[in-house]
DOROVO-891166 format. One record per residue: residue in three letters; x, y, z of N, C-alpha, C in turn. Coordinates in steps of 0.05 Angstrom, whole numbers, padded with zeros to 5 digits, always signed. Layout:
// residues N
ALAXYZXYZXYZ ...
END
This chain:
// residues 324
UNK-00642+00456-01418-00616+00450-01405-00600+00430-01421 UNK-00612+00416-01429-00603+00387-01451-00591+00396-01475 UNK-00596+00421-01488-00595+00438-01503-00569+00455-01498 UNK-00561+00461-01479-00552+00486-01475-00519+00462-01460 UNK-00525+00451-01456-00492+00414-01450-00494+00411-01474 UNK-00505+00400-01491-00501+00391-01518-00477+00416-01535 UNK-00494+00441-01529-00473+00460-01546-00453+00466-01537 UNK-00447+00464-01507-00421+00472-01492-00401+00456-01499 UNK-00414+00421-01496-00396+00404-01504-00384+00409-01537 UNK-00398+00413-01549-00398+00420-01577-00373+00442-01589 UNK-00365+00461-01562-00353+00480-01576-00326+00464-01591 UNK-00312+00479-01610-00291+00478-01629-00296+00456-01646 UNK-00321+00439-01649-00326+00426-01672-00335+00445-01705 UNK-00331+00457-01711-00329+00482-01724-00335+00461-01751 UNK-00332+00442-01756-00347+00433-01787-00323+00409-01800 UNK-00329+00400-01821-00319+00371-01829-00302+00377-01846 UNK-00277+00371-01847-00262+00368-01878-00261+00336-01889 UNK-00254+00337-01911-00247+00307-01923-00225+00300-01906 UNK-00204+00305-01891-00192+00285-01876-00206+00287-01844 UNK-00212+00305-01832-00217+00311-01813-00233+00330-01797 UNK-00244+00330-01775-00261+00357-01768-00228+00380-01765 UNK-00233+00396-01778-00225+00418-01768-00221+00442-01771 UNK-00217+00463-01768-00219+00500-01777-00200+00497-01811 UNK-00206+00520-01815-00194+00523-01840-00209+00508-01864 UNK-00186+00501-01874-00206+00492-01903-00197+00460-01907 UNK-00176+00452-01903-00173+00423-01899-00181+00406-01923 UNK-00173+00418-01948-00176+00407-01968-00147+00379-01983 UNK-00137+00386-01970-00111+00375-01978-00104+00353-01966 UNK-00106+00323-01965-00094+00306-01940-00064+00295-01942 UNK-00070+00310-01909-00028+00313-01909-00027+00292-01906 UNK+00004+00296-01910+00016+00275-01916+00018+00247-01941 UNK+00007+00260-01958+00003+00245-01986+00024+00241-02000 UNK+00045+00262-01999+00072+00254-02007+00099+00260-01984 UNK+00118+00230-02000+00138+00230-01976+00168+00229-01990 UNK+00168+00206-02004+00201+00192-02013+00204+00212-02041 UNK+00222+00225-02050+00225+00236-02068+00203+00256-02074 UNK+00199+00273-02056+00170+00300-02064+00176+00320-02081 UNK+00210+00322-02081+00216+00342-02099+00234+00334-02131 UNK+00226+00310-02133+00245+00303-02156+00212+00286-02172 UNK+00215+00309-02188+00198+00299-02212+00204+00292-02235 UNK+00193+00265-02244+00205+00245-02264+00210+00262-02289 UNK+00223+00249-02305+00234+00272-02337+00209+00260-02348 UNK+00216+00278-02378+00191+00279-02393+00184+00254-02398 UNK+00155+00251-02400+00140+00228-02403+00114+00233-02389 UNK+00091+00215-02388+00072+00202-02382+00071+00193-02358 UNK+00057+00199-02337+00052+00176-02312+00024+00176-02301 UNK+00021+00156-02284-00006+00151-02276+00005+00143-02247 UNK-00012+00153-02229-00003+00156-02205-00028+00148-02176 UNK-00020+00128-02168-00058+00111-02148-00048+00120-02121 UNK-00062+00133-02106-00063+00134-02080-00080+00121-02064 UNK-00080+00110-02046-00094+00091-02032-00088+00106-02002 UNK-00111+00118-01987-00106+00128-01958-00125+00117-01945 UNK-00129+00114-01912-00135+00108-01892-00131+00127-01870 UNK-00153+00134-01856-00151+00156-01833-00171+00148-01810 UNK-00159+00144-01789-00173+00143-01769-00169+00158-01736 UNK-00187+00167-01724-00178+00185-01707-00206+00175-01680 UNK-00200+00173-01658-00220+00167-01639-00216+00192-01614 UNK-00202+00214-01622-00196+00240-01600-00196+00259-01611 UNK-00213+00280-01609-00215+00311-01626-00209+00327-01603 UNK-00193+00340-01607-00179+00359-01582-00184+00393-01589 UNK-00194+00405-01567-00203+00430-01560-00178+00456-01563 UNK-00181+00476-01564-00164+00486-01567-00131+00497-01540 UNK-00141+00478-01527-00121+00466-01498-00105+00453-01508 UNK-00113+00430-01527-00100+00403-01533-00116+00380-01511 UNK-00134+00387-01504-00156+00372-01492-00180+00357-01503 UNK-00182+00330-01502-00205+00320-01510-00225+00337-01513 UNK-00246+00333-01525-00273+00334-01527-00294+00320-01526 UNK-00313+00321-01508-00320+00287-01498-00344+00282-01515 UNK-00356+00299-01528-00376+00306-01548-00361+00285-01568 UNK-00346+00276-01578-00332+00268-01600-00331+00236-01596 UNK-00335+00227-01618-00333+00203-01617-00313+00181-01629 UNK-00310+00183-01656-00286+00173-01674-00298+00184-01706 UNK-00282+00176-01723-00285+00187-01750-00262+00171-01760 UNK-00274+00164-01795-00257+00146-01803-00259+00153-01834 UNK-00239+00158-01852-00242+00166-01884-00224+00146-01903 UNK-00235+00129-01922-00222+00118-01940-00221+00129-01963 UNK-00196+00133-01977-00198+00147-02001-00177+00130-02028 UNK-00192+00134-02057-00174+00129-02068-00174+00154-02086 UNK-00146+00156-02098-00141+00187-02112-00130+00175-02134 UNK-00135+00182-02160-00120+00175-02179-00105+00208-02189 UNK-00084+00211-02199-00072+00227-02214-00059+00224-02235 UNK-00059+00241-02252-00050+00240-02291-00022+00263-02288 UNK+00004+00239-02296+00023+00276-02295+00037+00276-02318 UNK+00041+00294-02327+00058+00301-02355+00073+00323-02357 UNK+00091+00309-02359+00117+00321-02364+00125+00328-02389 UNK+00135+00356-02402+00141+00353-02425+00173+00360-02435 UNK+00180+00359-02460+00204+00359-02456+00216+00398-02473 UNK+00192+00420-02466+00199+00442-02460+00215+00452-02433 UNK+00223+00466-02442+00244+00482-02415+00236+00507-02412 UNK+00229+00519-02393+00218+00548-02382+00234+00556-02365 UNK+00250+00571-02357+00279+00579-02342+00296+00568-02335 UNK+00299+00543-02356+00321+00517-02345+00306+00492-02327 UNK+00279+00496-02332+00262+00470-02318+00244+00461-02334 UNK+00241+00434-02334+00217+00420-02343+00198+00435-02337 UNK+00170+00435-02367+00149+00445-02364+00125+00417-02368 UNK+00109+00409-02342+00087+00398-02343+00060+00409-02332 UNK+00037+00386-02323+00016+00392-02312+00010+00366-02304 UNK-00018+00373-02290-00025+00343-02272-00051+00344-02270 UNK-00065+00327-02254-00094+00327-02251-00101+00306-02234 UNK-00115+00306-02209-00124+00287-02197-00158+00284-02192 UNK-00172+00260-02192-00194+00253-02181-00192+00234-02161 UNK-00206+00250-02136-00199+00230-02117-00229+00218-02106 UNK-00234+00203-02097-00259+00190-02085-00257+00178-02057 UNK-00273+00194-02047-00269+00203-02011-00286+00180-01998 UNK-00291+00171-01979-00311+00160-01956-00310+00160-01934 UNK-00334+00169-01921-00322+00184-01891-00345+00169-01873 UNK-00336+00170-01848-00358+00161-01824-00352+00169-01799 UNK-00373+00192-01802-00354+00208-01770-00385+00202-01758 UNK-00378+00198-01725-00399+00188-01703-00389+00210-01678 UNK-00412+00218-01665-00405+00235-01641-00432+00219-01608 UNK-00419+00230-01594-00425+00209-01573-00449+00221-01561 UNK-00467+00251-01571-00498+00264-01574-00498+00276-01598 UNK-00529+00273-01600-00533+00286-01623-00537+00318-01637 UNK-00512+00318-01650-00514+00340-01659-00520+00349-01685 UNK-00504+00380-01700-00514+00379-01728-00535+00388-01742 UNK-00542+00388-01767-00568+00402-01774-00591+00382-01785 UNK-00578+00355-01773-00594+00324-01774-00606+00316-01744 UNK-00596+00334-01724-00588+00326-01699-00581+00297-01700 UNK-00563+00285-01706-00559+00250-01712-00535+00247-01688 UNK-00513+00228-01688-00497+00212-01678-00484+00210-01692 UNK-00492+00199-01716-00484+00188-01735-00482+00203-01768 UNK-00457+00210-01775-00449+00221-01815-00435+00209-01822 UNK-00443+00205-01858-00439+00191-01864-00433+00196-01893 UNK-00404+00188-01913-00415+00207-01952-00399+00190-01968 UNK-00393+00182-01989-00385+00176-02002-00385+00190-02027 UNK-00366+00204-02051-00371+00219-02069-00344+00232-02076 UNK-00342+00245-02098-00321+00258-02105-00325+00284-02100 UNK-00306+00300-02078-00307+00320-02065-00294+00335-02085 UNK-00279+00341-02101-00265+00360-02120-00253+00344-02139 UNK-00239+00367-02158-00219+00359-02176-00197+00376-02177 UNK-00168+00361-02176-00151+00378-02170-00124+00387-02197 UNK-00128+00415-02217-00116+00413-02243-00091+00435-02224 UNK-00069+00432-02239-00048+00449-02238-00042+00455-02271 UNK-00043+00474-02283-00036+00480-02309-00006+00479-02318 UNK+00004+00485-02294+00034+00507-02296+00052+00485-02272 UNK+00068+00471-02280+00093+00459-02265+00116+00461-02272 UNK+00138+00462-02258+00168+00466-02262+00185+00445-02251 UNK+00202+00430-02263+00211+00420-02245+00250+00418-02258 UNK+00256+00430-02245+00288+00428-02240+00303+00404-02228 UNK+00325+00402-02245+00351+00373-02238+00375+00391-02234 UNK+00382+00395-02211+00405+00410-02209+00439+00389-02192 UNK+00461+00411-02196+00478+00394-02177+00484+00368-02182 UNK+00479+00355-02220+00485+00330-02224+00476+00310-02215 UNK+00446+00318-02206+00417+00300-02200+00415+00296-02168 UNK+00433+00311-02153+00430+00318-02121+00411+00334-02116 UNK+00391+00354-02129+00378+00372-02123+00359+00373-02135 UNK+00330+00369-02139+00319+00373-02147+00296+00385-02128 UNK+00282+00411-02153+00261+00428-02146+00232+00426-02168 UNK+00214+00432-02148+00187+00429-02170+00165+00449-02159 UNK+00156+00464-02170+00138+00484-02162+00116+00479-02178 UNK+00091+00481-02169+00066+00484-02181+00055+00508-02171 UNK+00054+00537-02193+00048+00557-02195+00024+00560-02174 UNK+00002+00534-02181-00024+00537-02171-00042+00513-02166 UNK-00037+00496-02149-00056+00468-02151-00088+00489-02142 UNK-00104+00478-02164-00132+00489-02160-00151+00471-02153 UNK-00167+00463-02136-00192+00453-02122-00207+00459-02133 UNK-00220+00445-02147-00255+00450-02165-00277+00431-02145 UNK-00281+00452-02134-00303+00427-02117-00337+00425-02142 UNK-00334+00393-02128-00364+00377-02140-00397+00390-02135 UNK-00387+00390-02114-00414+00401-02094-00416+00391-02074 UNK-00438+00400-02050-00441+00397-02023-00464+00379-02020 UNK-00457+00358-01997-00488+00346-01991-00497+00367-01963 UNK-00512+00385-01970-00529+00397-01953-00530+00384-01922 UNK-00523+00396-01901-00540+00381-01881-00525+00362-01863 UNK-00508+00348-01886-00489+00324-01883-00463+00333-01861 UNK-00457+00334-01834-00432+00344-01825-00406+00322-01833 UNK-00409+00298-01847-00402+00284-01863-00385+00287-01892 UNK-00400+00297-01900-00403+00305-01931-00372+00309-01941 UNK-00364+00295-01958-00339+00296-01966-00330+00325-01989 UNK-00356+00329-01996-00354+00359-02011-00363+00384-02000 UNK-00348+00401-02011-00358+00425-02002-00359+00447-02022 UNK-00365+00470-02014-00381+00487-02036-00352+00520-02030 UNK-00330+00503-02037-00314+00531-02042-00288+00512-02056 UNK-00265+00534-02066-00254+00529-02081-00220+00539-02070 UNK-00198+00521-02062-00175+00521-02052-00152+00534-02078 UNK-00140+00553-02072-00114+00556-02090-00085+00551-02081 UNK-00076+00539-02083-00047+00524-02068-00021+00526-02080 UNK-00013+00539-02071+00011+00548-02096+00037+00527-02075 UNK+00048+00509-02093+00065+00483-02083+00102+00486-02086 UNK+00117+00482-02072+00141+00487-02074+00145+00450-02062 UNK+00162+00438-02081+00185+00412-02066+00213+00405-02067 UNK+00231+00397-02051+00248+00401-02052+00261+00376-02045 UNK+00276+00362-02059+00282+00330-02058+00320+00336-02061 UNK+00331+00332-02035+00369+00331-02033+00376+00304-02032 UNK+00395+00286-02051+00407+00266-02054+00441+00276-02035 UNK+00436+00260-02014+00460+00259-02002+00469+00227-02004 UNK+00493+00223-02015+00496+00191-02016+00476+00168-02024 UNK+00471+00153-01994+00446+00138-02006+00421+00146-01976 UNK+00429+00178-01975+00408+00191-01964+00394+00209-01978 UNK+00363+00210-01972+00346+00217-01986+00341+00241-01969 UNK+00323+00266-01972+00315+00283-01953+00299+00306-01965 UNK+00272+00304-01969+00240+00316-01983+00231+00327-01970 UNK+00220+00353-01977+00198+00365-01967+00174+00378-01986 UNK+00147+00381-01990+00141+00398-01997+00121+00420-01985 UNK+00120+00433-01989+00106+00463-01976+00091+00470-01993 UNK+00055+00484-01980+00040+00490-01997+00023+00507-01972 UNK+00013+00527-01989-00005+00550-01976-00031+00551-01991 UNK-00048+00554-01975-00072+00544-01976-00094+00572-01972 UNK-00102+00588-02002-00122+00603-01997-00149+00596-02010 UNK-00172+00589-01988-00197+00578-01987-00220+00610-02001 UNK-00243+00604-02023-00260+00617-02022-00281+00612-01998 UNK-00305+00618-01994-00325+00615-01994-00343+00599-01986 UNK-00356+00579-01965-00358+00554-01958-00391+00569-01964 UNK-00419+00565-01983-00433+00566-01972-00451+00547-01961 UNK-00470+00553-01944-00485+00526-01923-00466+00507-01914 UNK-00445+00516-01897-00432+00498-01877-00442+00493-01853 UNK-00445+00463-01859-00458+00443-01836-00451+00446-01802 UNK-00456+00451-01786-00439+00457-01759-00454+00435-01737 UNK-00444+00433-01712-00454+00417-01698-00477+00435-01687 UNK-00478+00462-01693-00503+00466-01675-00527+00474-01680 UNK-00530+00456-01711-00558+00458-01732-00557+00474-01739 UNK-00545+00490-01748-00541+00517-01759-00522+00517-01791 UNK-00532+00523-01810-00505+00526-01839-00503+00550-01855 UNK-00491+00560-01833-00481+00598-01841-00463+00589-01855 UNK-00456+00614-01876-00438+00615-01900-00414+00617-01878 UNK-00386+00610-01896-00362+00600-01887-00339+00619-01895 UNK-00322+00633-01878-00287+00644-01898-00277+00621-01890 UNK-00266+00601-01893-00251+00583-01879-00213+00596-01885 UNK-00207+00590-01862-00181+00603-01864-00154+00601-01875 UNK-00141+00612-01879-00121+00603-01895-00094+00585-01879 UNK-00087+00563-01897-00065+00549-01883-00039+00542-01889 UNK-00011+00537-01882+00016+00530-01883+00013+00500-01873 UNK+00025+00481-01892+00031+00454-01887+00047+00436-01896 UNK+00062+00427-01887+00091+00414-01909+00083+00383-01904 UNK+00088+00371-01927+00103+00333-01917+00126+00338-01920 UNK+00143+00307-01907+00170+00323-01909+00181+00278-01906 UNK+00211+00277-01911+00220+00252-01912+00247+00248-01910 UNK+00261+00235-01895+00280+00222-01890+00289+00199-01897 UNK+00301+00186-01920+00299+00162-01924+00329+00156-01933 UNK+00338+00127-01933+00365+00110-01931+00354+00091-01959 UNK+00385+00091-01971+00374+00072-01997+00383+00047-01988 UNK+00368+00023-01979+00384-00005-01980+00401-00013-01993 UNK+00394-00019-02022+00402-00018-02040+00393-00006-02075 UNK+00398+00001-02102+00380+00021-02104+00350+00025-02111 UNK+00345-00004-02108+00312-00003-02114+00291-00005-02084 UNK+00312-00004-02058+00295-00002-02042+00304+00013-02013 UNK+00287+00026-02003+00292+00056-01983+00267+00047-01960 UNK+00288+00057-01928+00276+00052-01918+00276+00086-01894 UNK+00252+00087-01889+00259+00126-01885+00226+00127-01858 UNK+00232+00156-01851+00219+00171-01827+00198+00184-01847 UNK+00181+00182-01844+00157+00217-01854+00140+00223-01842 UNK+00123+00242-01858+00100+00256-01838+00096+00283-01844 UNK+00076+00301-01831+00068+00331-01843+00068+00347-01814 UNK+00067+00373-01818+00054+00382-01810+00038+00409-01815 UNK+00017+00414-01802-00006+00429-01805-00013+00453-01783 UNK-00018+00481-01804-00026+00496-01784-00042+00513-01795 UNK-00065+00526-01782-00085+00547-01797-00078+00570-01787 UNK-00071+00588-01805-00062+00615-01809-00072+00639-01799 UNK-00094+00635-01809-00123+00667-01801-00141+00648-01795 UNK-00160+00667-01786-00179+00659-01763-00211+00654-01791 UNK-00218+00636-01790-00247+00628-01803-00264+00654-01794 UNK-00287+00653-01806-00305+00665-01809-00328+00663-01819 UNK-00353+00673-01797-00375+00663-01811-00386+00675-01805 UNK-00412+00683-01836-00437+00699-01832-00457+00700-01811 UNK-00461+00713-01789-00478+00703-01774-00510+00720-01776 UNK-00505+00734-01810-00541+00742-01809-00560+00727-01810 UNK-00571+00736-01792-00591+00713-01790-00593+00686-01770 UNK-00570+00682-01753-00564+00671-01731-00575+00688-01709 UNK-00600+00673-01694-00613+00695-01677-00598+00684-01652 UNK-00604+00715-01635-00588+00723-01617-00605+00715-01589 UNK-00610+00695-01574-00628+00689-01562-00618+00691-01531 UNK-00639+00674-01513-00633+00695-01482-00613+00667-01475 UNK-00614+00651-01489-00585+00627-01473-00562+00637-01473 UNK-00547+00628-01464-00516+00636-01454-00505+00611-01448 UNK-00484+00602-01469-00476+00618-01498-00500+00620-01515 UNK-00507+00634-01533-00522+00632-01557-00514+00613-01575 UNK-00519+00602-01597-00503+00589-01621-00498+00611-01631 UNK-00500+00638-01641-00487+00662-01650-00459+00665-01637 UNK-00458+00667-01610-00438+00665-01594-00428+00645-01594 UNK-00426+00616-01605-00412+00598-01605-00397+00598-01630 UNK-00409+00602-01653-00394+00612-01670-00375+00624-01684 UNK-00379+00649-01663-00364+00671-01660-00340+00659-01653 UNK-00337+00656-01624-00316+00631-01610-00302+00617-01624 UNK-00316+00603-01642-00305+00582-01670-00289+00595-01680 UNK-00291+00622-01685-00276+00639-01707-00246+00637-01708 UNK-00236+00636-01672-00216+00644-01667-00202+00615-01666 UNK-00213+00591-01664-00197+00571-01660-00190+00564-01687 UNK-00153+00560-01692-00144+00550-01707-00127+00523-01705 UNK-00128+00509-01724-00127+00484-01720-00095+00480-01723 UNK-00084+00453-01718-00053+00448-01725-00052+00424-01709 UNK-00030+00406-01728-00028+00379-01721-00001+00379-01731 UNK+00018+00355-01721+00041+00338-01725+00039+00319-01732 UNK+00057+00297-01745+00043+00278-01749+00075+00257-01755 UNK+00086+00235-01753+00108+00215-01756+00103+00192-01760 UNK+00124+00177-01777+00120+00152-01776+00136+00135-01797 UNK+00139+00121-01800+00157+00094-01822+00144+00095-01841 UNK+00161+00082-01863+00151+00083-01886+00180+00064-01909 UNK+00164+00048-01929+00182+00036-01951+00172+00044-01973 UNK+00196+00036-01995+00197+00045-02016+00209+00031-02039 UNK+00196+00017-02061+00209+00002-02085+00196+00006-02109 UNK+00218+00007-02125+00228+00008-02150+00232-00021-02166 UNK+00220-00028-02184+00214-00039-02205+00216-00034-02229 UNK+00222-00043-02249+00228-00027-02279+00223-00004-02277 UNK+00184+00003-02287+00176+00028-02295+00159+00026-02276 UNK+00157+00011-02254+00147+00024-02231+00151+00033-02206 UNK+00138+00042-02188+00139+00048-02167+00127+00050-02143 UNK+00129+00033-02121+00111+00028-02100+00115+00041-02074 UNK+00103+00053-02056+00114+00054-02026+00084+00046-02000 UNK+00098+00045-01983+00072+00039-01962+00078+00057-01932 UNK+00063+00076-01920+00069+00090-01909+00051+00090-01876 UNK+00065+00095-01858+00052+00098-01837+00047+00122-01818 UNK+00032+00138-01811+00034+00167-01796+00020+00175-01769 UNK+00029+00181-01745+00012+00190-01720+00013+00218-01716 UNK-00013+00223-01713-00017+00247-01714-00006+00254-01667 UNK-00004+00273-01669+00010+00292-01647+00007+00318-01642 UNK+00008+00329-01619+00004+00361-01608-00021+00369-01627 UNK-00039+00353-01628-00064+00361-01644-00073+00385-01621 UNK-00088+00408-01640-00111+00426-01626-00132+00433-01649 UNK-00158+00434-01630-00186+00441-01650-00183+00431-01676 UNK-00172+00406-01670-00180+00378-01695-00177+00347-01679 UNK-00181+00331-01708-00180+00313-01691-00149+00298-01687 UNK-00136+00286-01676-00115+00270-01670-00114+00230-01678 UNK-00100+00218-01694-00100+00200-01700-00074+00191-01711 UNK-00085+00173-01742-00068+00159-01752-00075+00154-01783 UNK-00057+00142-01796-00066+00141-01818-00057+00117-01835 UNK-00054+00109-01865-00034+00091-01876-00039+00104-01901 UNK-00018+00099-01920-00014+00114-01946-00003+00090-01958 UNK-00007+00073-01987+00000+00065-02007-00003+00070-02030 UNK+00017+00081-02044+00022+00087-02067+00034+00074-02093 UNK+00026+00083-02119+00038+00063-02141+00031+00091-02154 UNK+00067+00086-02174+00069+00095-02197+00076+00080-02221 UNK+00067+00078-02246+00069+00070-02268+00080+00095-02284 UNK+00100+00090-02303+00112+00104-02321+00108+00093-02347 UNK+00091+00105-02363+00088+00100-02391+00112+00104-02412 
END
């Protein structure tokens, strides 16, 4: 009976991403870019630090209802990225590439024990992927009012998986993200978005709450950051941002070999269930922005909203760019 509340409570915990529990593939943490997403610097050299914070104490069902199974979850990350710009032109746009390593830390706790640890308690620290784009574009149009930047393909090289871990900041499949941004200078108004689609391989041995790590389709997703911002004066902006998130198709998972037993639900049947819940979040909040010679700083704040079958929180974003 202890068994059979544990999994009920359990449903739509469907498995861990690096920002959050939730369906899909969740490789990407929104909201990483805000003030200028579509205006990419001219040719040159940059080095680029991200500094994030995520915390969330409500994982909501696919109602938009708590889950009482859930406890809080918390991820610190720092990301470095390499971008280069060069001073070729490919249909009237800058031709670069980029590359990030990011280094994840996560601590998600649930209020019984679930998982293929049965624990309370996950826990990882490690470099979950590497993220190369070969192929960038980026356009100055409209006498520097318009600027566009497309990355053909941001690719996800994942590290590997800690087995077992519903924690685990890595996982065992590989994201293709093809990136559109779009940055409008109105006066000394600013106004960014970028958009990226998200097709996931393969998850195998994904960790679930119900001891079980059937192979994974994790689903495909649509998710923009986006920004509003006012220039003070011109080295400093004071603006609105935030993302939002939604999973597209429905996950999928191998269930050979998931036996079919006389409980009701089964974990086969809970699974199944999982399939169909797709995840989506909102998310708002303030944010600054300064300019320095050849650098560049901002500090960002975000609440997550109308969460379903993920979790709901908050976050903080600080950023620095250096220009070589």
């Amino acid at each position: 009976m202890q068994r059979i509340m544990i999994l009920c409570l359990a449903v739509a915990l469907t498995g861990f991403s690096g920002q959050a529990m939730a369906g899909g593939g969740q490789n990407y943490p929104n909201g990483a870019e805000a003030f200028m997403a579509g205006a990419v610097p001219p040719p040159g050299f940059y080095f680029l630090d991200y500094v994030y914070y995520y915390n969330a104490d409500t994982m909501k069902d696919d109602s938009g209802d708590d889950i009482e199974a859930f406890d809080d979850v918390s991820v610190v990350a720092n990301v470095f990225r390499f971008l280069w710009m060069s001073d070729k032109k490919i249909l009237g746009a800058d031709y670069g590439m980029h590359a990030f390593v990011p280094i994840l830390g996560t601590d998600l706790n649930f209020k019984v024990p679930v998982g293929p640890e049965a624990s309370r308690s996950y826990d990882d620290t490690s470099v979950p992927y590497v993220i190369y784009s070969p192929f960038i574009l980026a356009w100055h149009l409209q006498e520097g009012k318009l600027h566009i930047v497309t990355s053909l393909a941001d690719i996800y090289i994942p590290t590997g998986q800690d087995d077992g871990n519903m924690a685990s900041v890595g996982k065992n499949f590989w994201t293709i993200e093809p990136v559109i941004g779009i940055t409008y200078m109105l006066d000394s108004w600013e106004f960014s978005a970028k958009f990226m689609y998200d097709f996931n391989t393969t998850q195998d041995d994904c960790p679930t709450v119900y001891g079980v790590e059937p192979d994974r389709d994790p689903g495909q997703e649509f998710h923009f950051d986006y920004s509003v911002s006012y220039a003070v004066n011109p080295s400093f902006r004071l603006g609105v941002n935030g993302y939002y998130y939604i999973q597209t198709t429905d996950d999928s998972y191998d269930l050979d070999g998931i036996p079919m037993t006389l409980q009701f639900p089964s974990v086969a049947d809970l699974l199944r269930a999982d399939e169909g819940y797709r995840s989506t979040v909102f998310a708002v909040g303030p944010g600054i922005w300064y300019n320095h010679q050849n650098m560049f700083f901002s500090l960002r704040n975000q609440w997550e909203m109308g969460a379903e079958n993920k979790t709901e929180g908050y976050n903080i974003w600080a950023k620095f760019t250096y220009a070589f």
